[in-house]
C-alpha positions in Angstrom: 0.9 -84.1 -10.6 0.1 -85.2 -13.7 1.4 -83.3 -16.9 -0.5 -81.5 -19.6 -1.1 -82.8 -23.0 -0.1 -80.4 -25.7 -4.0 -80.1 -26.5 -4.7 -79.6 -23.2 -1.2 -76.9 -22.8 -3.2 -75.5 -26.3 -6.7 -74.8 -24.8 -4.9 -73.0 -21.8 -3.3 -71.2 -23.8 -5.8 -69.9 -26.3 -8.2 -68.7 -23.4 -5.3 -66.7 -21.8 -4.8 -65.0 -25.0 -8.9 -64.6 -25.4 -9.1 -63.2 -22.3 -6.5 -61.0 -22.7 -8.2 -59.4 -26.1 -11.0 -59.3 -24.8 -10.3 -56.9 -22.1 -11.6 -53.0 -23.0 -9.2 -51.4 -24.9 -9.3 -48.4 -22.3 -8.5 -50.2 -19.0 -5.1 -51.3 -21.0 -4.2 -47.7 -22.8 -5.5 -46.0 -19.6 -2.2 -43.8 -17.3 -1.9 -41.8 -14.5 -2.9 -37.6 -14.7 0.3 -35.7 -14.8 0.6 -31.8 -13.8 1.4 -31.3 -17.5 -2.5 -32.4 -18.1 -3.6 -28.8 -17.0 -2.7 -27.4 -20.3 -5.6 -29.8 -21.7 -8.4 -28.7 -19.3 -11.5 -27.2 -20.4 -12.9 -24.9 -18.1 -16.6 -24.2 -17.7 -18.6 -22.0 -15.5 -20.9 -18.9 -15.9 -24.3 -20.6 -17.3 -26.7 -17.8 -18.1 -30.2 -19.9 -19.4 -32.3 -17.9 -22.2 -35.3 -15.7 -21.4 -37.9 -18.5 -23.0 -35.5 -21.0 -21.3 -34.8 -22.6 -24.4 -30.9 -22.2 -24.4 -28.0 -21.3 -22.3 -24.8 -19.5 -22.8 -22.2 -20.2 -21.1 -17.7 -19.7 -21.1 -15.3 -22.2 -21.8 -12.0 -21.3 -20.4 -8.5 -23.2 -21.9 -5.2 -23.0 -21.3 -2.4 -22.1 -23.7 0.9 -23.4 -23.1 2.9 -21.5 -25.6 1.3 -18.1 -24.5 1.2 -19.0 -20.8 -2.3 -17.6 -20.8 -6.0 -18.4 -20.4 -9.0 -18.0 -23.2 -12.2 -17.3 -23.0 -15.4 -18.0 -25.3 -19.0 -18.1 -25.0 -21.2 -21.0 -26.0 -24.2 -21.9 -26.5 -26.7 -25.1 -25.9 -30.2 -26.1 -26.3 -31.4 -26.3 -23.2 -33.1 -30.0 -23.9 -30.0 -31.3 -25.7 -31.2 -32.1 -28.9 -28.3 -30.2 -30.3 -24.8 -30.0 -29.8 -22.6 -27.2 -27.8 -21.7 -24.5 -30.8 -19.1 -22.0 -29.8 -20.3 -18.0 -30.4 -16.7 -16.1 -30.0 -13.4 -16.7 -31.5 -10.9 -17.7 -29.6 -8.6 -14.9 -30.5 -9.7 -12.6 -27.7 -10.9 -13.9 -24.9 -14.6 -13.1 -24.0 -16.6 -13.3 -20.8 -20.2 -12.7 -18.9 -22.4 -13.4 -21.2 -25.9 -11.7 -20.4 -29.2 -12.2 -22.5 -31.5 -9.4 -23.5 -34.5 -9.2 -21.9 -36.2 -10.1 -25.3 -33.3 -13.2 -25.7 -32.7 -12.4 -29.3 -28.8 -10.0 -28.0 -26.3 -11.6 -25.8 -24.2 -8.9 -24.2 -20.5 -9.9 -22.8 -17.5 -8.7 -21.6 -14.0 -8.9 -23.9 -10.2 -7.3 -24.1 -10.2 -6.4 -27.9 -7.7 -3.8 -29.5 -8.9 -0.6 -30.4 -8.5 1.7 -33.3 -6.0 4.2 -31.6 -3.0 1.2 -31.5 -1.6 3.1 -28.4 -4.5 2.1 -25.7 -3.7 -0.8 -23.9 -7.3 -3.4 -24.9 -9.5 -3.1 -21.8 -12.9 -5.2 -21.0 -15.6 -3.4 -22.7 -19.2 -3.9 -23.5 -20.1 -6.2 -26.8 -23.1 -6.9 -28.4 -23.7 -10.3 -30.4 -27.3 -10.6 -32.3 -28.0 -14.1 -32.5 -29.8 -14.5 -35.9 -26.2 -12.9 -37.3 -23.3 -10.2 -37.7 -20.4 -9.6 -36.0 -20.2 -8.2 -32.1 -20.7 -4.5 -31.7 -18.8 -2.7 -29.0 -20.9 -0.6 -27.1 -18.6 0.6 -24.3 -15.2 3.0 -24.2 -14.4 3.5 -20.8 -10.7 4.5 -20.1 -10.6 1.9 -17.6 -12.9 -0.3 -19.0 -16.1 -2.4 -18.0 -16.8 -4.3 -15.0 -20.1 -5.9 -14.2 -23.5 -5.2 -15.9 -26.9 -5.6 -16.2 -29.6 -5.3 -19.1 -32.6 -2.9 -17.7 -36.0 -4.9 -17.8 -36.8 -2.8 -21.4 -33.8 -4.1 -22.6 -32.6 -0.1 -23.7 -30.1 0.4 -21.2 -27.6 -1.4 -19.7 -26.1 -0.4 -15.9 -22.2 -1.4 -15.4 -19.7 -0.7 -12.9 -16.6 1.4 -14.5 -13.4 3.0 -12.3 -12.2 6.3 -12.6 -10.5 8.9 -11.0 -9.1 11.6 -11.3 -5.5 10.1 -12.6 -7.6 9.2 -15.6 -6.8 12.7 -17.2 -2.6 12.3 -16.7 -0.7 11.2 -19.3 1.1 8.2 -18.6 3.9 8.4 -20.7 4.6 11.9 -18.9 3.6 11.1 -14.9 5.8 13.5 -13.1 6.0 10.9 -10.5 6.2 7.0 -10.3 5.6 7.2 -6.2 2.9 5.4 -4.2 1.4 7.5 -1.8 -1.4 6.9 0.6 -2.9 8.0 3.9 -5.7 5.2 4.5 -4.9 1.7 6.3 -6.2 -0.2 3.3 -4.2 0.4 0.1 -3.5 -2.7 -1.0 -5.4 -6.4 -2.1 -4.1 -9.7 -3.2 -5.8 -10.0 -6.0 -5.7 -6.5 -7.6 -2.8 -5.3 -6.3 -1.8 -1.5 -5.3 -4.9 0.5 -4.7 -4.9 3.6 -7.3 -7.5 6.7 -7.3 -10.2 4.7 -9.3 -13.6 4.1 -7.6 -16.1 1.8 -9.1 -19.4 3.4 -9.5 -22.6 3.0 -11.6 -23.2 4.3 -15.0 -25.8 3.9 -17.2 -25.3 3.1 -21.2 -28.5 4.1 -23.4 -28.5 2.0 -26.7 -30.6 4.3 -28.5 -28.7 7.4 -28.1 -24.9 5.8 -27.8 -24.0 7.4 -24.3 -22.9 6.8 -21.0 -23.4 8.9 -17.8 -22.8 8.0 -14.0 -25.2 8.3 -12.0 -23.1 7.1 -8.3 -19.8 8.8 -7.3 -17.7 9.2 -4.5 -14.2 9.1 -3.5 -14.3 7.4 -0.7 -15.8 4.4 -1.1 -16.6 1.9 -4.1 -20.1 0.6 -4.8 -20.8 -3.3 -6.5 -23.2 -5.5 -7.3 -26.2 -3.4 -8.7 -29.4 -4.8 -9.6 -32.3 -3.4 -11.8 -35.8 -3.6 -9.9 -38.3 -5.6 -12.1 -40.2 -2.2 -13.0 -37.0 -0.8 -14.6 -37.4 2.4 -11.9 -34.4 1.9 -9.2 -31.2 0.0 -9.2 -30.1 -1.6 -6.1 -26.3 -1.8 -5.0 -24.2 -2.2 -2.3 -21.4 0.3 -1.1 -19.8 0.9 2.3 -20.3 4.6 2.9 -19.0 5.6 6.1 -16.1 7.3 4.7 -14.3 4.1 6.3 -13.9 1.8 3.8 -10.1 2.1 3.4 -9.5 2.0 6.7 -10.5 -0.8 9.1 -14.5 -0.1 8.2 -16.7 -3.7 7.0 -20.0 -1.8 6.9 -21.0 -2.1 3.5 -25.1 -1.6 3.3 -27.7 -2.1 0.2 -28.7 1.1 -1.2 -31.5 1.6 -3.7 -31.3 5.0 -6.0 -33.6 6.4 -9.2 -32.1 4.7 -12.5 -31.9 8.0 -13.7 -30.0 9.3 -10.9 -31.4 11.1 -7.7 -31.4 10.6 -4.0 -30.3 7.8 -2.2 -32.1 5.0 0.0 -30.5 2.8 2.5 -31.9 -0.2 2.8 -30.0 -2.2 5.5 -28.8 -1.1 8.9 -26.2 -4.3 10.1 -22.9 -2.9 11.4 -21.3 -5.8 9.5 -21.4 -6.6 5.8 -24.6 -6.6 3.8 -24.4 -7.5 -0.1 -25.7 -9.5 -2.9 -29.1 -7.3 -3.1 -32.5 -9.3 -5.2 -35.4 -7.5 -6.0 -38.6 -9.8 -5.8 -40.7 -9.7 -9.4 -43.0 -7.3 -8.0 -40.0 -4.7 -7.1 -42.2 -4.5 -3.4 -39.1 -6.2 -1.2 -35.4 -6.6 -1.4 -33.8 -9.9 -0.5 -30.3 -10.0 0.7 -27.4 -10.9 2.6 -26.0 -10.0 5.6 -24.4 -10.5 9.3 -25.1 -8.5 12.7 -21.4 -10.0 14.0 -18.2 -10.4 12.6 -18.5 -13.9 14.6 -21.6 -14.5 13.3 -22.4 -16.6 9.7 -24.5 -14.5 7.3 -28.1 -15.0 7.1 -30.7 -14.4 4.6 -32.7 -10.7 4.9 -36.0 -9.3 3.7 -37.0 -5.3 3.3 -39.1 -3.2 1.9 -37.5 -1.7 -1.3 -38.8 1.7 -0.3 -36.4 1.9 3.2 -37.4 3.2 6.0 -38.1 -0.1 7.7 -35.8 -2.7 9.6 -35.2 -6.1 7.8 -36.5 -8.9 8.7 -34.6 -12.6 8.7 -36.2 -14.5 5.4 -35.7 -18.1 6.9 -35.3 -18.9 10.4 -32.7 -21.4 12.0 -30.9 -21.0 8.9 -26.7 -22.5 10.2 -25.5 -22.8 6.0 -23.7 -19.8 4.3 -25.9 -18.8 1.1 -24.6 -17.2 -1.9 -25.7 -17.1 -5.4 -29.7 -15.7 -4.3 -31.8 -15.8 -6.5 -35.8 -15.2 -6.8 -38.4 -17.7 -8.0 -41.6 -19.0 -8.1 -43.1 -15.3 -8.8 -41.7 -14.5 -5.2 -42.5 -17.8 -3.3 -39.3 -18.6 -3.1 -35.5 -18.2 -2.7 -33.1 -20.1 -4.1 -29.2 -20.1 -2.9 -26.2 -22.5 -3.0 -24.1 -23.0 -0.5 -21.1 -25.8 0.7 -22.7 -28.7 3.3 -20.6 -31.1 4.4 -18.1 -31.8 1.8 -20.5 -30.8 -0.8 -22.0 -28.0 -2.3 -26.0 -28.1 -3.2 -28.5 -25.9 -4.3 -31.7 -25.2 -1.4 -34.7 -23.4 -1.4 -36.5 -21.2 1.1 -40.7 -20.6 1.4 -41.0 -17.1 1.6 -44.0 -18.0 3.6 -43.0 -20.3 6.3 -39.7 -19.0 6.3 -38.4 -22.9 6.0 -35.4 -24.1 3.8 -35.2 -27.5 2.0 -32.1 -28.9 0.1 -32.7 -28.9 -3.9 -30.4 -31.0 -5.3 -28.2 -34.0 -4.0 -25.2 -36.4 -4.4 -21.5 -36.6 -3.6 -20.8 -33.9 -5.9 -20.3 -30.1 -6.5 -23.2 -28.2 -7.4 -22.1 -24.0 -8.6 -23.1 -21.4 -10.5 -26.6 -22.2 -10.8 -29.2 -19.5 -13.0 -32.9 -19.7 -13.1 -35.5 -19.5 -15.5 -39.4 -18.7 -13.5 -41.3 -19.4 -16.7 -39.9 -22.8 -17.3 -39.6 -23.7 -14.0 -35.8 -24.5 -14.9 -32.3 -24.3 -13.4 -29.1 -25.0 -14.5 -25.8 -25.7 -12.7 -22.3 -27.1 -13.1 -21.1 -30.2 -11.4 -18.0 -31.4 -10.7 -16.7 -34.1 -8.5 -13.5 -36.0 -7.6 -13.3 -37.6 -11.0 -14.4 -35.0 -13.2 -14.4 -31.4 -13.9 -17.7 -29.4 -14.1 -19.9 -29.8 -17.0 -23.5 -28.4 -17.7 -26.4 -29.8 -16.4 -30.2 -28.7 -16.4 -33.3 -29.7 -14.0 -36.5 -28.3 -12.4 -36.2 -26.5 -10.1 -37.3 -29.8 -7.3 -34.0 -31.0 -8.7 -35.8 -33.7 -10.8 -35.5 -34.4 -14.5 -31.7 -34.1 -14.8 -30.1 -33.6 -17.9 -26.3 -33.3 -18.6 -26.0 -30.6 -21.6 -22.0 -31.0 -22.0 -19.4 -33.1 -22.0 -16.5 -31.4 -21.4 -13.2 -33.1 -21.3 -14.5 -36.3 -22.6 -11.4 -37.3 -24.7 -9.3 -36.8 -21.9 -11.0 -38.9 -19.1 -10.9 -41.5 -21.7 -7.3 -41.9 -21.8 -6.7 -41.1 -17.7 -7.3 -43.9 -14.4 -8.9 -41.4 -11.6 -9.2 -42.4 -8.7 -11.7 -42.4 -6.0 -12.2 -40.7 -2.7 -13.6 -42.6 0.2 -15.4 -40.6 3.0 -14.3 -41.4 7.0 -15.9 -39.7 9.6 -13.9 -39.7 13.4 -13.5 -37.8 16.6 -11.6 -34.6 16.8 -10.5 -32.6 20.3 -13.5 -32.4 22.3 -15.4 -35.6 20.5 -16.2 -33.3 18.2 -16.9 -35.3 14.6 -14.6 -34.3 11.9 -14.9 -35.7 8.0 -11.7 -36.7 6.8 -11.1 -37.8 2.8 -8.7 -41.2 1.9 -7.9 -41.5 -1.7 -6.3 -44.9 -2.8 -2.7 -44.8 -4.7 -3.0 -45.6 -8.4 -2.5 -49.4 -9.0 -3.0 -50.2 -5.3 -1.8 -53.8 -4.2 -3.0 -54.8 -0.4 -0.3 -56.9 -0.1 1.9 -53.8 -0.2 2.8 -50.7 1.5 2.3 -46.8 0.5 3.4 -43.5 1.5 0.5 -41.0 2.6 0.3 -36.9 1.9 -1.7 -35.1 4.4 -3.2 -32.4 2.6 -4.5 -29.3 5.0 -7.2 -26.3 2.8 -6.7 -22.9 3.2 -8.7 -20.4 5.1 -9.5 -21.7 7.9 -13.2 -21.0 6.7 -12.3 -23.3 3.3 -14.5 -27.1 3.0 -12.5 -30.1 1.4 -14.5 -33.0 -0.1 -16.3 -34.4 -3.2 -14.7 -31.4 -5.5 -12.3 -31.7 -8.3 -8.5 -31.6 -6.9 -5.9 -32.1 -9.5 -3.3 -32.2 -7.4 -4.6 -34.9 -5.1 -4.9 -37.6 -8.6 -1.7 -36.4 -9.1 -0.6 -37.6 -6.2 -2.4 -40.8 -6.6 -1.3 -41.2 -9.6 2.5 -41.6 -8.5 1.7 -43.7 -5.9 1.2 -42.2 -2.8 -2.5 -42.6 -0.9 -3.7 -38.9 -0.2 -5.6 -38.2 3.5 -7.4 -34.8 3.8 -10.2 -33.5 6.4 -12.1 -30.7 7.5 -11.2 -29.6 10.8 -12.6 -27.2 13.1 -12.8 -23.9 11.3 -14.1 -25.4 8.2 -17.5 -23.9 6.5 -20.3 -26.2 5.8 -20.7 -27.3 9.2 -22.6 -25.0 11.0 -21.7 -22.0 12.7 -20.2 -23.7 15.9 -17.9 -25.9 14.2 -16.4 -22.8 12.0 -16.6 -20.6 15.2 -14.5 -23.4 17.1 -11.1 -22.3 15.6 -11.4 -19.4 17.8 -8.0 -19.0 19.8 -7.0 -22.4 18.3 -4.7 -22.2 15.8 -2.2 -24.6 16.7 -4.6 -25.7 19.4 -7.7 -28.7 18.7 -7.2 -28.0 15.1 -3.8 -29.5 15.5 -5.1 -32.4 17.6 -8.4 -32.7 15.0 -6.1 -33.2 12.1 -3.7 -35.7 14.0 -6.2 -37.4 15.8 -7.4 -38.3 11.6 -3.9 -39.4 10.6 -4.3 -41.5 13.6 -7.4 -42.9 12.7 -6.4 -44.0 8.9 -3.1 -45.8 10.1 -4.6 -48.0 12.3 -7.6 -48.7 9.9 -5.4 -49.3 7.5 -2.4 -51.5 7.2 -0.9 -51.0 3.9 -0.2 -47.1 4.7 3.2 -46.5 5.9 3.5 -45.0 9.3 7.0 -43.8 8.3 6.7 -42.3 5.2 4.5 -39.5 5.8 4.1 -36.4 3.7 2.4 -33.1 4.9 1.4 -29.9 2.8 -1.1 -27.4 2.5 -1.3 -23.8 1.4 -2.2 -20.3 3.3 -3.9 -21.9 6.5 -3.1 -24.9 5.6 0.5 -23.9 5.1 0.9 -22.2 8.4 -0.9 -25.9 9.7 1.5 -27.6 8.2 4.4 -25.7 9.7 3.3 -25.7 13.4 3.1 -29.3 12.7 6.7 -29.9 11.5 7.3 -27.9 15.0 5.4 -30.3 17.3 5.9 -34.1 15.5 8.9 -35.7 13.9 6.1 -37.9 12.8 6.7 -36.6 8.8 8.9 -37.7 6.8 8.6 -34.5 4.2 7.0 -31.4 4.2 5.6 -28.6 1.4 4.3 -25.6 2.3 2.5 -23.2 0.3 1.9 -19.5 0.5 2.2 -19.6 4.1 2.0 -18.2 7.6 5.4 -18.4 10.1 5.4 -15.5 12.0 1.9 -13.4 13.3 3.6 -10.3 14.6 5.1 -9.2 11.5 2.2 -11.0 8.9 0.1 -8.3 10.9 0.5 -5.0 9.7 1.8 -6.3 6.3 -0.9 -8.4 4.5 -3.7 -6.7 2.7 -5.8 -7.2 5.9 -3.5 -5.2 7.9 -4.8 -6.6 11.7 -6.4 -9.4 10.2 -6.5 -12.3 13.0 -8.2 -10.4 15.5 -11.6 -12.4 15.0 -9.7 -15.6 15.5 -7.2 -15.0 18.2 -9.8 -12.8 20.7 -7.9 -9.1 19.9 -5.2 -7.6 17.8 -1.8 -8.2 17.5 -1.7 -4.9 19.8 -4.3 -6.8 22.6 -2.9 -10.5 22.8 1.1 -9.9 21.7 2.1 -12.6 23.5 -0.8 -15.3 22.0 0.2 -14.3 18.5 4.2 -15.1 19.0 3.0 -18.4 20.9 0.7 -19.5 17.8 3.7 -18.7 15.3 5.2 -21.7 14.1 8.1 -19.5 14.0 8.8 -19.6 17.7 9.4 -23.5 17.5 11.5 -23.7 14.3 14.1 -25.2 16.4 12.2 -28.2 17.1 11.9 -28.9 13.2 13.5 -32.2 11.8 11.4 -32.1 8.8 12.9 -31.5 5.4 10.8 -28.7 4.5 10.0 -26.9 0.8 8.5 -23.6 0.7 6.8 -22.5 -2.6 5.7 -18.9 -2.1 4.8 -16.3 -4.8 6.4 -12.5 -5.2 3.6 -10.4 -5.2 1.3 -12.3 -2.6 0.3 -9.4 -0.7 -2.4 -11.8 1.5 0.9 -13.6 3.3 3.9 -11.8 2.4 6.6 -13.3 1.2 8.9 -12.4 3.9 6.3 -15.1 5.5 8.2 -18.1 3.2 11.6 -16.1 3.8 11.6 -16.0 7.2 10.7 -19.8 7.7 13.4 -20.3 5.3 16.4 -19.0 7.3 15.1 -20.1 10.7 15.2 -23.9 9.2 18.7 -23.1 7.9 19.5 -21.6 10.9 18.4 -24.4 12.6 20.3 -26.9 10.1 16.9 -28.3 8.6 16.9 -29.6 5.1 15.2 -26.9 3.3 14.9 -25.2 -0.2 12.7 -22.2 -0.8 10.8 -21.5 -4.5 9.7 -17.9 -5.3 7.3 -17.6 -8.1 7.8 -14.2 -9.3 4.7 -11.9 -10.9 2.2 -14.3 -9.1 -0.2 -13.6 -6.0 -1.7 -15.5 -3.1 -3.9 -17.6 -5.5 -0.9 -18.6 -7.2 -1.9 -22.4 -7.6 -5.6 -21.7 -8.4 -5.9 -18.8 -11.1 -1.8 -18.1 -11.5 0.1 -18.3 -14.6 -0.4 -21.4 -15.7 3.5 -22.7 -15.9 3.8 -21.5 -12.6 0.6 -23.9 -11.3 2.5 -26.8 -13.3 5.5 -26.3 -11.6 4.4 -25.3 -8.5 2.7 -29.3 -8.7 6.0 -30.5 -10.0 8.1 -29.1 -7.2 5.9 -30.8 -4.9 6.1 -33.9 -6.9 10.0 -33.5 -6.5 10.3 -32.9 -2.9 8.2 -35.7 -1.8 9.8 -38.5 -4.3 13.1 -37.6 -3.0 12.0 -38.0 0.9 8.9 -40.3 0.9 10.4 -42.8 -1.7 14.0 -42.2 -0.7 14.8 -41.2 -4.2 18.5 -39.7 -3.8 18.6 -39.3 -7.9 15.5 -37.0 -7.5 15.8 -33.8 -9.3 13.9 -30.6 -9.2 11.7 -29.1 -12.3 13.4 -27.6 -14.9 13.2 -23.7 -14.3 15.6 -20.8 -14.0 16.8 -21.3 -10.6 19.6 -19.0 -9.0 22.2 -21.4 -7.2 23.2 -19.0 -4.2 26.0 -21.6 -2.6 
C-alpha cells in the first residue's frame, strides 16, 4: 500500500476535524435520564378552556427537593397561541381546579392557605381570582375544607362537596380518646387512610349573601360528583344509598335533587356502579355511566332527568371503557376518552345512531380533555414515551392541532430518550398479546445486553405509548426493557380483560413468558442469561409466582406486592377483594387461593429477590412484602427487603418524592449488582437499620 503524502495525511485530517464540528452540539452534550431528573419535571394536567374559548387554564405541578413536596399553580394560555403560558398563582401555596365563571371574566380554584386563627391546620378552600386584577378572595371556611365544585349556570352560586361529622365539634387537643372504633367491613382506603365520621355531601355557597348551607346529608353513605342541570334548577350526583356502602355494597346510583334542597330522584337502577352523571344542554336527559355485572365493562347510559323511567344504552356494541363524558354538539353528541390498545384517544358517539367513532389518533396518550360547544374546540394533554404531557388544542374532528405548551423543553434538550418499538405475538390460547421492546442507551449490534421484564399493576392496568420514567432509566444504564399487556389488561375488549378469570398464575404466566420468548429469539444481541424481572401490585405478585416457576431470571424487584391470598383477604382495604377474579371468596375456593399464592412455592425460588414495599399501604399490606421476605430467607434465597415508611400503595406514582427517587435507585442497585455482576454495587444512601 502505498503511503500518504503529508498533504494528502493533511486533507484527512482537516475533514475529520470538520466533521467532527460540525456535528449538532446536542447529539455530543446529550446523557442518559437519571432518577434524580424527577426533581426537574413539570407536571401538567387539568386544562379547563374559557367560556368564549379563547383561553385555557390549566396546573403545573413541580417538585421540590429541599421540601420533599409537590406545588401547584394555575396558568393560563391563549387558546390560538399567539401568546405565551403566564402563570396566575404564586408558587408559595399550592393551588388547584381551576373552574371559569359562567361569564369567563372569575376563575374559581382550590388551595391550602393559612388562616387568620394561626392554630387551624390550612385546609383546601374555595378562591376567587378576577382576571382584569386583585388578589384571590377566599370564599369558603369549612372545618374540613373543600372538595369538588361547580359554578351554577348564573354564575351566583357555587355547589361543592365538604365532610363533616359529628367529630367536627370535639376539640382535638382534648379527645378523651385516641381509639379507632368501627362496626362496618369497610373502614379503611389506600389512599385516604383510616375512615373517620366525615361524610361528603353537597352544599351550596351563595356569592351574594356570603353563606353556605347543605342541602344532602346522611350518615351512611357519601355522595360525589354533582352536576348543575343547564337550567340552574337540579343538581345531579351520585351516592350509594342502600345503607351498605361500608360494608360489601357497590350500588352507587345517580340521583337528581332541587338546587335549593327538597326531595330526591333516582335516576339509575343497575345493581352495580353508576357514576359520572351529564346533563344534556337542554337539562331533558342525563348521560352516564354504569355496569349491570361486576364482570361486565361499563357502558354508556341515557335517562330522562325527571326519573321514573329505565335507561337506555346511548351507543350500542360499545367493548372500550369511557370516562371523562362530556356533552357536545348542542346534544348530538358524546364525547369520552378511554385506553385502546396501548393508547389512549378521545371518541365520539351520535346520540342518534347510537354509533361511536375514534377522535383523535397516534402512538400517544391522549387525557384530560375539556370542551368548548361554541367554538367547536377541545383541548387535551399528550404524552408519549419520549415526552411528558403538554397542551394541545383541536376541533373537535381532531383536525387543526395546535401544541399551546412546551413543558420541559430545556430538559429534553440536554437528555437521549429512547424509543419503544411495538411487537405483537401469541399468548396461551393463540390469543394476540402486544408486548413493548425499548433499546439500551448507546446500543451496539455487535454486542450483548441484559433485559428487564416489566409486569403493570392491576390486572385491569394498559402498558404502551405513555410516559415511563423508570423504563428510560433503565435504558439509560444499559439494559433493553420488554413489557406487554397480558390477559387481564384494559383497552382490549371485554374478553381479553375478562380472561384473567381464575388465571392468576395460569395463561397470564404463559402470555408473558411466551413474549420473553418471542424477543430472545428475534433478537440476538439480548442476553438469555441476564434477565431482570419486576413489577409492582399485580405485577409484583406476577413477578413472584414467576421467580417460583423459572430459574430463568437472573434478578428480581418486586413492588408493593402480593405473596400470600389467604391472609391479603380480610386485610386490604377491599377486604374479600379477589372474588371476581378467582370465581368466590377466600371462604368459597380456600384451596384455589393458597394454590395461586406465590407463597406456596417460595421454596422453589433461586432468584435473588428485592422487595420495596411501603408502611402504610393499606391496598397490599405490608405483611404481604414481610412475609415473602422470611420465606426467601427461610428458604436461603438472596434477599433484602426496603420499607418506605409514611407512604401508601401508590408509593412510586404520587409518594413522597425522595421515596419515588429511591425507590428507582434501589431498583437500579439490585439489578447492577446481579444482571451486570457488579460485586462493588452498593445500595442508595438512606437510613437503613443493619439487623445482622
Amino acid at each position: 500500500m502505498r503511503l500518504k503524502t503529508p498533504i494528502q495525511v493533511f486533507l484527512i485530517l482537516f475533514a475529520l476535524m470538520l466533521s467532527a464540528t460540525t456535528q449538532p452540539v446536542g447529539a455530543l452534550q446529550k446523557r442518559g435520564i437519571t432518577p434524580e431528573d424527577y426533581y426537574a419535571f413539570e407536571f401538567l394536567s387539568d386544562p379547563r378552556i374559557s367560556p368564549d374559548g379563547s383561553q385555557v387554564a390549566y396546573v403545573v405541578t413541580t417538585v421540590s427537593q429541599r421540601q420533599n413536596r409537590r406545588n401547584s399553580t394555575i396558568w393560563l394560555v391563549a387558546a390560538n397561541g399567539a401568546t405565551k403560558p403566564r402563570q396566575l398563582t404564586a408558587p408559595l401555596y399550592s393551588s388547584s381546579s381551576p373552574r371559569w365563571s359562567p361569564d369567563g371574566q372569575t376563575l374559581a380554584f382550590l388551595s391550602s392557605r393559612p388562616s387568620s386563627d394561626s392554630s387551624e391546620a390550612p385546609r383546601p378552600q374555595i378562591y376567587l381570582l378576577q382576571l382584569n386584577g386583585g388578589e384571590p378572595q377566599r370564599i369558603s371556611n369549612f372545618k374540613n375544607g373543600a372538595g369538588s365544585f361547580q359554578w351554577s349556570p348564573d354564575g351566583k352560586r357555587l355547589a361543592c362537596l365538604v365532610r363533616t361529622g359529628a367529630s367536627d365539634a370535639i376539640d382535638e387537643r382534648n379527645r378523651p380518646s385516641d381509639v379507632r372504633h368501627y362496626k362496618t367491613m369497610q373502614y379503611k382506603f389506600n389512599d385516604t387512610g383510616w375512615h373517620d365520621d366525615k361524610r361528603a355531601h353537597i352544599w351550596i355557597v351563595d356569592l351574594a349573601k356570603n353563606d353556605a348551607r347543605a342541602i344532602t346529608g346522611g350518615e351512611d353513605w357519601n355522595d360525589a360528583d354533582m352536576q348543575w342541570s343547564p337550567d340552574g334548577k337540579t343538581i345531579a350526583f351520585t351516592s350509594d344509598r342502600t345503607g351498605r356502602a361500608y360494608e360489601d355494597s357497590r350500588n352507587t346510583d345517580v340521583w337528581t335533587i332541587p338546587a335549593d334542597g327538597g326531595q330526591l330522584t333516582k335516576i339509575s337502577a343497575h345493581a352495580e356502579p353508576d357514576s359520572s352523571p351529564r346533563w344534556s344542554p337542554d337539562s331533558k336527559q342525563l348521560a352516564f355511566i354504569g355496569s349491570t355485572e361486576q364482570t361486565n365493562h361499563p357502558k354508556i347510559y341515557l335517562a330522562a332527568s325527571a326519573g321514573g323511567t329505565a335507561s337506555s344504552l346511548a351507543v350500542n356494541n360499545l367493548d372500550l371503557i369511557p370516562g371523562n363524558l362530556r356533552w357536545a354538539e348542542a346534544g348530538k353528541a358524546l364525547y369520552f376518552e378511554t385506553g385502546v390498545r396501548g393508547e389512549y384517544h378521545v371518541y365520539r358517539v351520535d346520540v342518534g345512531t347510537k354509533t361511536v367513532k375514534q377522535m383523535t389518533t397516534g402512538g400517544r396518550a391522549i387525557r384530560n380533555f375539556d370542551v368548548n360547544d361554541k367554538t367547536g374546540k377541545m383541548v387535551y394533554t399528550v404524552n408519549d414515551f419520549k415526552r411528558l404531557d403538554d397542551l394541545y388544542i383541536a376541533d373537535l374532528n381532531g383536525g387543526n392541532e395546535k401544541k399551546l405548551t412546551n413543558l420541559n423543553a430545556a430538559l429534553w434538550d440536554k437528555l437521549d430518550l429512547m424509543d419503544v418499538e411495538r411487537l405483537s405475538y401469541k399468548g396461551a390460547d393463540g390469543w394476540d398479546v402486544d408486548g413493548f421492546l425499548v433499546k439500551p442507551r448507546g446500543f451496539n449490534p455487535g454486542a450483548k445486553y441484559p433485559m428487564i421484564l416489566n409486569i403493570h399493576g392491576g390486572p385491569a392496568g394498559m402498558y404502551g405509548v405513555d410516559w415511563f420514567h423508570e423504563f428510560q432509566v433503565y435504558a439509560a444504564r444499559g439494559w433493553a426493557v420488554f413489557y406487554t399487556n397480558p390477559r387481564g389488561s384494559t383497552g382490549y375488549g371485554e374478553k381479553f380483560e375478562r380472561g384473567i378469570k381464575n388465571e392468576w398464575g395460569g395463561k397470564d404466566y404463559v402470555d408473558v413468558m411466551n413474549g420473553i420468548e418471542m424477543v430472545l429469539q428475534k433478537y440476538d444481541w439480548i442476553d438469555r442469561n441476564r434477565l431482570g424481572v419486576t413489577g409492582g401490585s399485580y405485577g409484583g405478585f406476577l413477578t413472584n409466582w414467576i421467580v417460583g416457576h423459572t430459574e430463568l431470571f437472573k434478578a428480581a424487584v418486586t413492588l408493593r406486592s402480593i405473596s400470600n391470598f389467604i391472609s391479603d383477604e380480610g386485610t386490604r382495604d377491599g377486604a374479600y377483594g379477589h372474588k371476581r377474579d378467582f370465581g368466590g371468596d377466600l371462604f368459597e375456593r380456600f384451596d384455589f387461593y393458597w394454590e395461586r399464592s406465590p407463597l406456596k412455592y417460595a421454596d422453589k425460588v433461586k432468584t435473588p429477590t428485592l422487595i420495596l414495599h411501603a408502611d402504610n399501604d393499606f391496598r397490599v399490606p405490608l405483611e404481604q412484602g414481610e412475609q415473602w421476605f422470611r420465606a426467601l430467607k427461610r428458604f436461603g434465597v438472596t434477599t433484602e427487603i426496603v420499607m418506605f415508611p409514611r407512604d401508601n400503595h401508590n408509593l412510586t406514582r404520587t409518594g413522597e418524592p425522595k421515596h419515588l427517587v429511591e425507590s428507582l435507585n434501589w431498583q437500579l442497585y439490585w439489578f447492577d449488582r446481579f444482571l451486570n455482576n457488579n460485586e462493588a454495587a452498593v445500595p442508595p444512601t438512606v437510613r437503613i437499620t443493619d439487623s445482622r
